[in-house]
PDB file of N, CA, C, O and CB in Angstrom:
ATOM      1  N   UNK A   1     214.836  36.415 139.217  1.00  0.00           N
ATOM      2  CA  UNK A   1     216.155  35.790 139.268  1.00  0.00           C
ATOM      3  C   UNK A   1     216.273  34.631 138.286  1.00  0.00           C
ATOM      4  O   UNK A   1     215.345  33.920 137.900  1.00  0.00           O
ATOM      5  CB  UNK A   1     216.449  35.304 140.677  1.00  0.00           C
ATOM      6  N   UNK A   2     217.641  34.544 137.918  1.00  0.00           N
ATOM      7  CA  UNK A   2     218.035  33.226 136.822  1.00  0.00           C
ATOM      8  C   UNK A   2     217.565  31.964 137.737  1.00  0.00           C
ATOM      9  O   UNK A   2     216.679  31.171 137.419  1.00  0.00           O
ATOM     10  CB  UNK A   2     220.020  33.069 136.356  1.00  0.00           C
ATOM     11  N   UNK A   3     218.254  31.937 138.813  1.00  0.00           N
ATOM     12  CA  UNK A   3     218.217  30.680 139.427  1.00  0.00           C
ATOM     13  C   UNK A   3     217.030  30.300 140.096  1.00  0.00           C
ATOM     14  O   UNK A   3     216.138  31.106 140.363  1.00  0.00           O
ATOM     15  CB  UNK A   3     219.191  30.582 140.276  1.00  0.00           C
ATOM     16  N   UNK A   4     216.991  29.044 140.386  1.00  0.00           N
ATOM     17  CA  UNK A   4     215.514  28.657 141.038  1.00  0.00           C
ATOM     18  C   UNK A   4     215.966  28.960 142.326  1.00  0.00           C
ATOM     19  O   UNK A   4     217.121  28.945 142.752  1.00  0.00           O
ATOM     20  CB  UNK A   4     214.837  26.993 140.871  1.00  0.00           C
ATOM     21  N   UNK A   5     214.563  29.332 143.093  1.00  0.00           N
ATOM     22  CA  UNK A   5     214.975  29.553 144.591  1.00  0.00           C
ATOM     23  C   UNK A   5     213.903  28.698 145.097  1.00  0.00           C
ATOM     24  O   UNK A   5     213.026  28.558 144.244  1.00  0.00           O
ATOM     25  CB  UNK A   5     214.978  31.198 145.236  1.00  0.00           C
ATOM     26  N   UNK A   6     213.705  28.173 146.021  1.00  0.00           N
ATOM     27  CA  UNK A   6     212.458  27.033 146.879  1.00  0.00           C
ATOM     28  C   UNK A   6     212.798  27.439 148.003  1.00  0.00           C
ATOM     29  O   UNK A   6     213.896  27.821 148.408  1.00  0.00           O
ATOM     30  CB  UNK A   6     212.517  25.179 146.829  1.00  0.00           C
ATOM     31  N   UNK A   7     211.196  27.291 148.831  1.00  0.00           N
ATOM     32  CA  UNK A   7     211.167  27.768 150.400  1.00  0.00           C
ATOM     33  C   UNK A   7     210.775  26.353 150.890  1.00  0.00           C
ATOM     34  O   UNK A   7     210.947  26.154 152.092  1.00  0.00           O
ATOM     35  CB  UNK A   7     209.932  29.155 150.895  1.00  0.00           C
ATOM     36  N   UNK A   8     210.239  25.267 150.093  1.00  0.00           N
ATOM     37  CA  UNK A   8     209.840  23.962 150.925  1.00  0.00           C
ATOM     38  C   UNK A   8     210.560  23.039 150.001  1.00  0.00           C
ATOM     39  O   UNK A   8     210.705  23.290 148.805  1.00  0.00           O
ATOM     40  CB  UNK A   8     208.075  23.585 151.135  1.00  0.00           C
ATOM     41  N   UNK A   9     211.049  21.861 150.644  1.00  0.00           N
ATOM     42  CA  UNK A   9     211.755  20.576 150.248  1.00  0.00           C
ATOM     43  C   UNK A   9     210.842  19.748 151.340  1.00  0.00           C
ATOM     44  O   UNK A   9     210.449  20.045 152.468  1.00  0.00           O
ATOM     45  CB  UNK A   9     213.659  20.533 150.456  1.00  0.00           C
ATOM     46  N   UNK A  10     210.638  18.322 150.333  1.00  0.00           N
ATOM     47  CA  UNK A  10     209.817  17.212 151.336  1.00  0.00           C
ATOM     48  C   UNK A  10     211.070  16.576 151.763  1.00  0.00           C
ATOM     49  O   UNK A  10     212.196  16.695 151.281  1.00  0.00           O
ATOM     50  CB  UNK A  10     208.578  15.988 150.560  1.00  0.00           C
ATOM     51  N   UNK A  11     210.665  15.888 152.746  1.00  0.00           N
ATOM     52  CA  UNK A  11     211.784  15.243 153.793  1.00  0.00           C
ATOM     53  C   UNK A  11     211.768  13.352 152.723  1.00  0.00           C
ATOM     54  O   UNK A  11     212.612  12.550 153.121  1.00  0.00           O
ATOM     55  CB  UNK A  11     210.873  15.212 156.205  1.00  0.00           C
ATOM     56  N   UNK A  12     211.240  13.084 152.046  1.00  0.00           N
ATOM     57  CA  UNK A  12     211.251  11.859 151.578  1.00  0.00           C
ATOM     58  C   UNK A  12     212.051  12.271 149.905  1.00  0.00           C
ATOM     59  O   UNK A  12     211.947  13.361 149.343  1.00  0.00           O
ATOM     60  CB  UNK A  12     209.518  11.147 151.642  1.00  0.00           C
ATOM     61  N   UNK A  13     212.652  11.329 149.500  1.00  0.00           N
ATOM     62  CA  UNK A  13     213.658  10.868 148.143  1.00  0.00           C
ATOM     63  C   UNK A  13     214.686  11.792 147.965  1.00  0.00           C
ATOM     64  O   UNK A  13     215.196  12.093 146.886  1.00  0.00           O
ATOM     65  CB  UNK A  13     212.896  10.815 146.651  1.00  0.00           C
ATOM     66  N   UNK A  14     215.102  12.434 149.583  1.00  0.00           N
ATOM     67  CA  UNK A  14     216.250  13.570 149.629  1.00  0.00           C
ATOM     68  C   UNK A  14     216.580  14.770 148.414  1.00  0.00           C
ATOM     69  O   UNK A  14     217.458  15.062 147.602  1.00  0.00           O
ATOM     70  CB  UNK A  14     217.560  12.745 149.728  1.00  0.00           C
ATOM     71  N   UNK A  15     215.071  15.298 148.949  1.00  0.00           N
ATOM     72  CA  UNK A  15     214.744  16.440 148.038  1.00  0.00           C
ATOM     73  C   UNK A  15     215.498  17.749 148.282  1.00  0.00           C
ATOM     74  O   UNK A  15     215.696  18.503 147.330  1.00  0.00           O
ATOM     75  CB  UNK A  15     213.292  16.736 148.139  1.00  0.00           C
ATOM     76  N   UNK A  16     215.888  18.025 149.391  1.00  0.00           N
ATOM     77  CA  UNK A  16     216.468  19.151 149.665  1.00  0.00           C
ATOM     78  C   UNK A  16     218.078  18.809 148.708  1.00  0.00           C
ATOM     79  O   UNK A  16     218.618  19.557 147.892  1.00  0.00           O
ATOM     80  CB  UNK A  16     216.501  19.395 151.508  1.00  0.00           C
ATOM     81  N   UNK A  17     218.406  17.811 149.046  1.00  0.00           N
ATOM     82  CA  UNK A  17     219.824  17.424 148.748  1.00  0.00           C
ATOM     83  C   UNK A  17     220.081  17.123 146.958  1.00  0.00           C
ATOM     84  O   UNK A  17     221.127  17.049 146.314  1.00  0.00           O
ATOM     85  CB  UNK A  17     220.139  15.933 149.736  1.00  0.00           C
ATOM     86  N   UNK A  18     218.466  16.982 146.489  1.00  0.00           N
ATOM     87  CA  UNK A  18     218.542  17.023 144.985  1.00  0.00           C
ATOM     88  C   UNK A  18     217.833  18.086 144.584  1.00  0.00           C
ATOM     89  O   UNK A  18     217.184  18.007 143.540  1.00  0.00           O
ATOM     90  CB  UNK A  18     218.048  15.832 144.282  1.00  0.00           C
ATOM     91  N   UNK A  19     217.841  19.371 145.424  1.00  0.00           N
ATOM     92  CA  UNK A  19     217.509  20.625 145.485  1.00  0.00           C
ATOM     93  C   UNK A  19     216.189  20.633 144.386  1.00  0.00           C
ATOM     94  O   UNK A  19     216.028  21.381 143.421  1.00  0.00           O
ATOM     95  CB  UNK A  19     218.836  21.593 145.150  1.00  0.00           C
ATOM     96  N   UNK A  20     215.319  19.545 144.878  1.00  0.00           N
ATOM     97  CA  UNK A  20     213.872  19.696 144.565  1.00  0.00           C
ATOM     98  C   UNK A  20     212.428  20.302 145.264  1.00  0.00           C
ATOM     99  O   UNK A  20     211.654  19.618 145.933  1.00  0.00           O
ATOM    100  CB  UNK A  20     213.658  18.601 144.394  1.00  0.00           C
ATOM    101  N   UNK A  21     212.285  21.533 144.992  1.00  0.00           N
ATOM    102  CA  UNK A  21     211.797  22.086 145.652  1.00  0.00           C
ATOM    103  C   UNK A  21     210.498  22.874 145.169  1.00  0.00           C
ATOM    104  O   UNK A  21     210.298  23.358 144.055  1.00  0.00           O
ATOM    105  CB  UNK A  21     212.680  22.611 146.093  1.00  0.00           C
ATOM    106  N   UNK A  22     209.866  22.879 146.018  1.00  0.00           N
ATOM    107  CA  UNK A  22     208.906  23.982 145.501  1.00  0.00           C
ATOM    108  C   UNK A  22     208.625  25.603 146.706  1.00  0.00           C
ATOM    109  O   UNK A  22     208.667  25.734 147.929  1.00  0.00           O
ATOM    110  CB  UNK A  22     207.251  22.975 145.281  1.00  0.00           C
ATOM    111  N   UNK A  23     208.333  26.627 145.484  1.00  0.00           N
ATOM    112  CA  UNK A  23     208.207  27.872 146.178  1.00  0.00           C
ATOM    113  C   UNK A  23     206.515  28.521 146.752  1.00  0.00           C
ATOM    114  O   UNK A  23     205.620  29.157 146.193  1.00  0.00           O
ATOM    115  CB  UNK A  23     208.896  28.871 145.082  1.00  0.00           C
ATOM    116  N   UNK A  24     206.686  28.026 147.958  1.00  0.00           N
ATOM    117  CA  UNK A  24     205.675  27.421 148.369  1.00  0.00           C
ATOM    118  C   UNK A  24     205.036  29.068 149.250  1.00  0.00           C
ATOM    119  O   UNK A  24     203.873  29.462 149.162  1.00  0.00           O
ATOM    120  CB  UNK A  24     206.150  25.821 149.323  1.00  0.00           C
ATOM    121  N   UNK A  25     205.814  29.565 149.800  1.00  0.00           N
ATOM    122  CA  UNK A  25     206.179  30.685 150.810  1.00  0.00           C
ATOM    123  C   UNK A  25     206.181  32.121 150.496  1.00  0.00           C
ATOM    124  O   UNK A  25     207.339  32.257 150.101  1.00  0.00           O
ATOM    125  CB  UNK A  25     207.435  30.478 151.250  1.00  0.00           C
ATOM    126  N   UNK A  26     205.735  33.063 150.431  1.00  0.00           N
ATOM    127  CA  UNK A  26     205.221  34.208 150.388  1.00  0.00           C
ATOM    128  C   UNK A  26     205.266  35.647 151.266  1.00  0.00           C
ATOM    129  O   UNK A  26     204.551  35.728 152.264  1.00  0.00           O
ATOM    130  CB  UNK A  26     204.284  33.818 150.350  1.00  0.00           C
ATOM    131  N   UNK A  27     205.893  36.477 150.978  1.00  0.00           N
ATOM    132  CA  UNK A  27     205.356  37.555 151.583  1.00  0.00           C
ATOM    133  C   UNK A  27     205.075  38.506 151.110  1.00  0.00           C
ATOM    134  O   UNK A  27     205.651  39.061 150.175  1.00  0.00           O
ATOM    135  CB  UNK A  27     205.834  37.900 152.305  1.00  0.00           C
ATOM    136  N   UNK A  28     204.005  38.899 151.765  1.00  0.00           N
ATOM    137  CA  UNK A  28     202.969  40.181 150.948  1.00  0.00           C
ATOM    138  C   UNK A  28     202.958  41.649 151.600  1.00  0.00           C
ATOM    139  O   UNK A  28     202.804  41.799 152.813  1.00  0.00           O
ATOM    140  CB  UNK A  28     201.199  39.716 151.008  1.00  0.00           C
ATOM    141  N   UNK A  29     203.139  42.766 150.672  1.00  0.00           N
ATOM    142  CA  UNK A  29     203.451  43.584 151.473  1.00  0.00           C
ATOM    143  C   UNK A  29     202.044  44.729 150.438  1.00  0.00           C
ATOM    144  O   UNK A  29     201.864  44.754 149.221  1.00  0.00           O
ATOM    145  CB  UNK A  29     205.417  43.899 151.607  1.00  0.00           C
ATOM    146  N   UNK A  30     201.358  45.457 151.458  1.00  0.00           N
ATOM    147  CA  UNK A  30     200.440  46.458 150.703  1.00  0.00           C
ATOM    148  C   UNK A  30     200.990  47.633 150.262  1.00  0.00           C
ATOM    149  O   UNK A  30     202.001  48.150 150.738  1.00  0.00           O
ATOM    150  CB  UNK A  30     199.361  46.870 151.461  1.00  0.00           C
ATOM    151  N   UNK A  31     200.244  48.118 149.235  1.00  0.00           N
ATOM    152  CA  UNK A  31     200.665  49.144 148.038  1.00  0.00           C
ATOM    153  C   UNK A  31     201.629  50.317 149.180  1.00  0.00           C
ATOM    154  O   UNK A  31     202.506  51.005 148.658  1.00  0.00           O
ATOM    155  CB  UNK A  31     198.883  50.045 147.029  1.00  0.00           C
ATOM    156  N   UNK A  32     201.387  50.430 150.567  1.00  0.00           N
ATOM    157  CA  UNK A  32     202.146  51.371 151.105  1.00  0.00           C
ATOM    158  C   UNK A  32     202.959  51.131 151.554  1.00  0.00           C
ATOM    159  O   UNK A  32     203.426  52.088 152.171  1.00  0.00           O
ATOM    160  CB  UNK A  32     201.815  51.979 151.720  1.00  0.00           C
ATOM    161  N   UNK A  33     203.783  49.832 151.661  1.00  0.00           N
ATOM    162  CA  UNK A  33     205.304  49.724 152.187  1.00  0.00           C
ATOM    163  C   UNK A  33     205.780  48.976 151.140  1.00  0.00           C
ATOM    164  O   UNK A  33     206.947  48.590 151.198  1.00  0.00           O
ATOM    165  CB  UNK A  33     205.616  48.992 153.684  1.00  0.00           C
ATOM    166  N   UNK A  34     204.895  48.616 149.909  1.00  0.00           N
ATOM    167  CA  UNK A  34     205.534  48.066 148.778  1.00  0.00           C
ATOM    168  C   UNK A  34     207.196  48.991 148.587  1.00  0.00           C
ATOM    169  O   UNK A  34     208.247  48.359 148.694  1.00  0.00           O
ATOM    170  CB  UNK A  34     204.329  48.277 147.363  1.00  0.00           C
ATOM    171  N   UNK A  35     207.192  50.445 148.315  1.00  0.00           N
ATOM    172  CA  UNK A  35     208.270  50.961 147.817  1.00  0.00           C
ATOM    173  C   UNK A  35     209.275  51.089 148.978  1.00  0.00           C
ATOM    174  O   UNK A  35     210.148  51.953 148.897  1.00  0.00           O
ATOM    175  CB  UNK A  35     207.952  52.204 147.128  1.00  0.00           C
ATOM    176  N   UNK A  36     209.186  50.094 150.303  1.00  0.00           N
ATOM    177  CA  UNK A  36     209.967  50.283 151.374  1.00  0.00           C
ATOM    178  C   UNK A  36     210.843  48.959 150.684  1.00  0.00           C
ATOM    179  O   UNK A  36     212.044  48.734 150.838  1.00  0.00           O
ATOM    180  CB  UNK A  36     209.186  50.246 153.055  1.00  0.00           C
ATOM    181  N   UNK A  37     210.176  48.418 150.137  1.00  0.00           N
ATOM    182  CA  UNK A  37     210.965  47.246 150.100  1.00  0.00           C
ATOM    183  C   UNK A  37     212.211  47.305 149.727  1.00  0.00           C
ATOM    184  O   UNK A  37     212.410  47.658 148.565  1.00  0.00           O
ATOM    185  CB  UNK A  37     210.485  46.405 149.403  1.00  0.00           C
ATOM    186  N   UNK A  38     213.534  46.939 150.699  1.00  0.00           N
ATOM    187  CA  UNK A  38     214.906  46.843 149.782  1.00  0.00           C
ATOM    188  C   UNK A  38     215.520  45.482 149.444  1.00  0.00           C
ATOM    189  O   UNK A  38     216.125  45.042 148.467  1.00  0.00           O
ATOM    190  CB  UNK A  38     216.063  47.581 150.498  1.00  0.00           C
ATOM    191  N   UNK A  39     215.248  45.129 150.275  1.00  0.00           N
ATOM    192  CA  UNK A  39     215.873  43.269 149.941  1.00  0.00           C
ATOM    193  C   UNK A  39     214.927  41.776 150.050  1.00  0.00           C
ATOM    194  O   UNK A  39     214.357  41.628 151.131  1.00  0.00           O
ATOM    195  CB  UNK A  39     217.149  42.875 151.263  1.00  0.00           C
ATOM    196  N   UNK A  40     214.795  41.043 149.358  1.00  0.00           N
ATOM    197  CA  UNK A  40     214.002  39.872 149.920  1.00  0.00           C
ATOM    198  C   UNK A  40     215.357  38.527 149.662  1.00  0.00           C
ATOM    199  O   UNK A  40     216.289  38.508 148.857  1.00  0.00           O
ATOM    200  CB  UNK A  40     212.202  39.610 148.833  1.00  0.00           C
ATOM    201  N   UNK A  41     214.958  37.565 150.678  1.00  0.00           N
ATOM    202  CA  UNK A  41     215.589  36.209 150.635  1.00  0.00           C
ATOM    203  C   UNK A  41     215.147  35.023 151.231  1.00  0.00           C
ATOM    204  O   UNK A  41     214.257  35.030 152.081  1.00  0.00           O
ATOM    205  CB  UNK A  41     216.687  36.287 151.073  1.00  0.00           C
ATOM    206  N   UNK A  42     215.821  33.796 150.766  1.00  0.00           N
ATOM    207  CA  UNK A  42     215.199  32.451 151.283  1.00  0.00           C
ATOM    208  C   UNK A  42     216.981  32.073 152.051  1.00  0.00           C
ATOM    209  O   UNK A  42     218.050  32.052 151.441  1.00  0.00           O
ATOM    210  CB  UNK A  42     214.371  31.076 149.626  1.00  0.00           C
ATOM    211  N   UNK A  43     216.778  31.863 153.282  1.00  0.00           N
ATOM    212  CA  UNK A  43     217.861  31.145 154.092  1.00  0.00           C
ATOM    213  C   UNK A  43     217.618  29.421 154.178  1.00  0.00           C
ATOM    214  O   UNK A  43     216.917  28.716 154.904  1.00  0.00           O
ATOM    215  CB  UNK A  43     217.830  31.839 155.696  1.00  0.00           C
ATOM    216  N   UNK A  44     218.578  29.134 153.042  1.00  0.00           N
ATOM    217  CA  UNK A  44     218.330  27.505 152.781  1.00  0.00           C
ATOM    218  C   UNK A  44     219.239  26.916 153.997  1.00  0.00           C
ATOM    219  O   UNK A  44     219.179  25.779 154.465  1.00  0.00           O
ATOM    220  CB  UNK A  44     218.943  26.861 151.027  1.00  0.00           C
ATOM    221  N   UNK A  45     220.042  27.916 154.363  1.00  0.00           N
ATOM    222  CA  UNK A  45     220.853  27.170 155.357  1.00  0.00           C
ATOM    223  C   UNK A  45     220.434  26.167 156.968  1.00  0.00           C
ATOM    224  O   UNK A  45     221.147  25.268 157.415  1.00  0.00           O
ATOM    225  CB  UNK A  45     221.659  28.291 155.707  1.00  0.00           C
ATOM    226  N   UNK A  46     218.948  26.713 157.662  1.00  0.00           N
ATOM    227  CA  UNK A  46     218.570  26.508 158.319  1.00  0.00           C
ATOM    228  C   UNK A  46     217.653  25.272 158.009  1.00  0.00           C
ATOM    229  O   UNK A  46     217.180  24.655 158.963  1.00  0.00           O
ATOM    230  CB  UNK A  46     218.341  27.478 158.696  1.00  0.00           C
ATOM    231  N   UNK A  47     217.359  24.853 156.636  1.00  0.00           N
ATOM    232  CA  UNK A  47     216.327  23.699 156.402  1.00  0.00           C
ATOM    233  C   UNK A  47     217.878  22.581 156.501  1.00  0.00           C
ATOM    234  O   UNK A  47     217.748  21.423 156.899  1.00  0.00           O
ATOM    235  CB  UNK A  47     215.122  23.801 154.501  1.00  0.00           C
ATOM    236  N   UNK A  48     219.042  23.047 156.150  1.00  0.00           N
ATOM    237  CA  UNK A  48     220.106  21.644 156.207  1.00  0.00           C
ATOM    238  C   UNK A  48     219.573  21.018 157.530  1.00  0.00           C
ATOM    239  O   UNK A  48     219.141  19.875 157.379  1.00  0.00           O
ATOM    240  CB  UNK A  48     222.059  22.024 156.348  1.00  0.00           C
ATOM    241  N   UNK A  49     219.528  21.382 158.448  1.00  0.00           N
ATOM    242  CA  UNK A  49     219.606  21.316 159.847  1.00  0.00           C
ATOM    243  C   UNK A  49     219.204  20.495 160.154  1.00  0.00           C
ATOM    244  O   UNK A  49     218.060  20.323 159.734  1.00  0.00           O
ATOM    245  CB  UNK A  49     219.210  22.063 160.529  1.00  0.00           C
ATOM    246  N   UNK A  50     219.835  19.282 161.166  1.00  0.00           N
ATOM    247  CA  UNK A  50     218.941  18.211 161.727  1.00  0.00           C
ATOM    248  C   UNK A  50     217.734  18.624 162.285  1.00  0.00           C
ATOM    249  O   UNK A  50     217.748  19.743 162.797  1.00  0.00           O
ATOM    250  CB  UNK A  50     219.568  17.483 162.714  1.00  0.00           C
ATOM    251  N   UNK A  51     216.799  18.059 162.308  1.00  0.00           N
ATOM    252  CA  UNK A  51     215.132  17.837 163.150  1.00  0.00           C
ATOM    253  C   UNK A  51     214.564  19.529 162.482  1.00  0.00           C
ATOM    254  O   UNK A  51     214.082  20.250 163.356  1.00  0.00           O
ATOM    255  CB  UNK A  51     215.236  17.723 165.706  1.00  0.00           C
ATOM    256  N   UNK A  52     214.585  19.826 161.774  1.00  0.00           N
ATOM    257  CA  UNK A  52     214.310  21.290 161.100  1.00  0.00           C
ATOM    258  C   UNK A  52     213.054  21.299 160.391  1.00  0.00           C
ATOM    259  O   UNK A  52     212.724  20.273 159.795  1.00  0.00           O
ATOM    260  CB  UNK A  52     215.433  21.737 160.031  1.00  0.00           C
ATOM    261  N   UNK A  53     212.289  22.341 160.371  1.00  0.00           N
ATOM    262  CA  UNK A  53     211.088  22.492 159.530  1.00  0.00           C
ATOM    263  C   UNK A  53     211.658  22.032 157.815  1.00  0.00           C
ATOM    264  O   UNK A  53     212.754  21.696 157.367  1.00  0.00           O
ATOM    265  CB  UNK A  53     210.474  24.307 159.707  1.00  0.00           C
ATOM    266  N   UNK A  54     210.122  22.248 157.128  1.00  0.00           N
ATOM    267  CA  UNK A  54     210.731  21.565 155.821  1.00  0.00           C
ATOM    268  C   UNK A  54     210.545  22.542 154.651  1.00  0.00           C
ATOM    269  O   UNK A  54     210.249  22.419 153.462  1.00  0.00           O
ATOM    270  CB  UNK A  54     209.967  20.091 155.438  1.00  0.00           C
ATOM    271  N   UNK A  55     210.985  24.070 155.876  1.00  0.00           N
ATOM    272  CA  UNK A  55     210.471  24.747 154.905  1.00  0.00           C
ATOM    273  C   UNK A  55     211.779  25.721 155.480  1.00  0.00           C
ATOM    274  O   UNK A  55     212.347  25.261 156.471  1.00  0.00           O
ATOM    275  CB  UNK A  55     208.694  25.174 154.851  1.00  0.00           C
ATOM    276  N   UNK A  56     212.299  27.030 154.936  1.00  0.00           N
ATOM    277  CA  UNK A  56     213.289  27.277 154.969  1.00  0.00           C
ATOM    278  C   UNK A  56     212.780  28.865 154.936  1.00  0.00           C
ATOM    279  O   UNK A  56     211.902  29.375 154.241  1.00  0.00           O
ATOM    280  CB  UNK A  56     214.162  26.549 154.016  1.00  0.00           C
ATOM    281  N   UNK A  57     213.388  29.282 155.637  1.00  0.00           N
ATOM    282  CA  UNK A  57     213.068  31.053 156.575  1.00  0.00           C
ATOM    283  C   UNK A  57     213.169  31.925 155.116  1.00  0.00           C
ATOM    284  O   UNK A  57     213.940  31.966 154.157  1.00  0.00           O
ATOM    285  CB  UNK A  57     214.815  31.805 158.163  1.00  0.00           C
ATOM    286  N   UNK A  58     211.907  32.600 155.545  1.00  0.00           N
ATOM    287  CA  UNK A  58     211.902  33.847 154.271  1.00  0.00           C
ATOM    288  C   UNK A  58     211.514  35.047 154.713  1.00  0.00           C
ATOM    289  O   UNK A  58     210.509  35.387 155.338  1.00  0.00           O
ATOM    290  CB  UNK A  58     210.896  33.616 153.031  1.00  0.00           C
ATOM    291  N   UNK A  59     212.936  35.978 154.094  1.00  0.00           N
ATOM    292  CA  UNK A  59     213.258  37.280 155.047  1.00  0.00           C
ATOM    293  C   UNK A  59     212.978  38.412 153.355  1.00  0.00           C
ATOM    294  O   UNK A  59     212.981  38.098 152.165  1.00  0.00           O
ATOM    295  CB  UNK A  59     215.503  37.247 156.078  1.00  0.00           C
ATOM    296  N   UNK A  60     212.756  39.842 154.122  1.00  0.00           N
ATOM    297  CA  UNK A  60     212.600  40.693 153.671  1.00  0.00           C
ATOM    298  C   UNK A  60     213.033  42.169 154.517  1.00  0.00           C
ATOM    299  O   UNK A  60     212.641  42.445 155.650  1.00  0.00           O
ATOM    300  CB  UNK A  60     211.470  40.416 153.305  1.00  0.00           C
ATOM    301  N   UNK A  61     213.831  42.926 153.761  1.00  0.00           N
ATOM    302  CA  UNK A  61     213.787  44.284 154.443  1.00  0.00           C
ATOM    303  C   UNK A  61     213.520  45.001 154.021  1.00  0.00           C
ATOM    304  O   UNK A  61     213.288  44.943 152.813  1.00  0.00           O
ATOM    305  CB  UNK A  61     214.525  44.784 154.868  1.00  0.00           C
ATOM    306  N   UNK A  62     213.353  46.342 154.842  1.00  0.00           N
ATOM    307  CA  UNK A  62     212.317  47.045 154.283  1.00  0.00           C
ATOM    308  C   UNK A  62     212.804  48.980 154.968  1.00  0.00           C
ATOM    309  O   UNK A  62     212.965  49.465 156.087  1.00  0.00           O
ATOM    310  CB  UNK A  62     210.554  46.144 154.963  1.00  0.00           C
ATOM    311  N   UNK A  63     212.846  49.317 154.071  1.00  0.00           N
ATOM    312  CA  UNK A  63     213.452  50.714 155.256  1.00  0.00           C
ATOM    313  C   UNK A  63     212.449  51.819 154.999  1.00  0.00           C
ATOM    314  O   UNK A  63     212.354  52.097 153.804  1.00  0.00           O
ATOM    315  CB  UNK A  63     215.310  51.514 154.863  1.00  0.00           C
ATOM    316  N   UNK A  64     211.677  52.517 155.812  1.00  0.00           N
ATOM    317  CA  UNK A  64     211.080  53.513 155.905  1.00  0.00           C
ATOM    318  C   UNK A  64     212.005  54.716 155.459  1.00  0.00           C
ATOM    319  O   UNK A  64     213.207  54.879 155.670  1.00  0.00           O
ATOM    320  CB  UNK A  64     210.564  53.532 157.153  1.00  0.00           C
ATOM    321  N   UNK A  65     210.767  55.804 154.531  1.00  0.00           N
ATOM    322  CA  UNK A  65     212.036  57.016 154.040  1.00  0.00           C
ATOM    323  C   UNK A  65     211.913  57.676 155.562  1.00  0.00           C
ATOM    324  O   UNK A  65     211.079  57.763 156.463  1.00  0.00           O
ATOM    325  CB  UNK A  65     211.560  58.436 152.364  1.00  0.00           C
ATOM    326  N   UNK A  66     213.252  58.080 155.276  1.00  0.00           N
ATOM    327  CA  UNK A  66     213.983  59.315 156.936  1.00  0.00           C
ATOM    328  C   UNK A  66     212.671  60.694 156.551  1.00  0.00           C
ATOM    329  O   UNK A  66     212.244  61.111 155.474  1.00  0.00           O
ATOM    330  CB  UNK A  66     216.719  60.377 156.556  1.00  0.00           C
ATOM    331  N   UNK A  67     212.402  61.019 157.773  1.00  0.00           N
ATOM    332  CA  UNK A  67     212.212  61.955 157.480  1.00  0.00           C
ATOM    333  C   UNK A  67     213.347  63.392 157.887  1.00  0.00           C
ATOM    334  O   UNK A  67     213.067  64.528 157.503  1.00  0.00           O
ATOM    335  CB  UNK A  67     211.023  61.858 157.874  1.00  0.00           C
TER     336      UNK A  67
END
């Protein structure tokens, strides 16, 4: 992607809010559901959040072929 994406912001010099971040967060998938993969994302919306982790939910889907 063009844009930067970050899964952690520190809670000190209002890093989230000067969208300083680092991509800290990972998911790993093995060579056999690698080609399941259809979507990955970071939900920044849940780090806004008062009293919130400082790290921000990272989703992936994944669809098995039909048989």
């Amino acid at each position: 992607p063009k844009e930067r994406i970050y899964t952690f912001w520190k809670y000190w010099r209002n890093s989230f809010e000067r969208d300083a971040g680092l991509r800290i967060d990972h998911l790993l998938l093995s060579p056999t559901l690698a080609p399941w993969l259809r979507a990955a994302s970071v939900r920044r919306g849940p780090r806004g959040w008062e009293h919130t982790s400082d790290h921000a939910p990272v989703m992936i889907e994944i669809e098995p072929p039909s048989d």
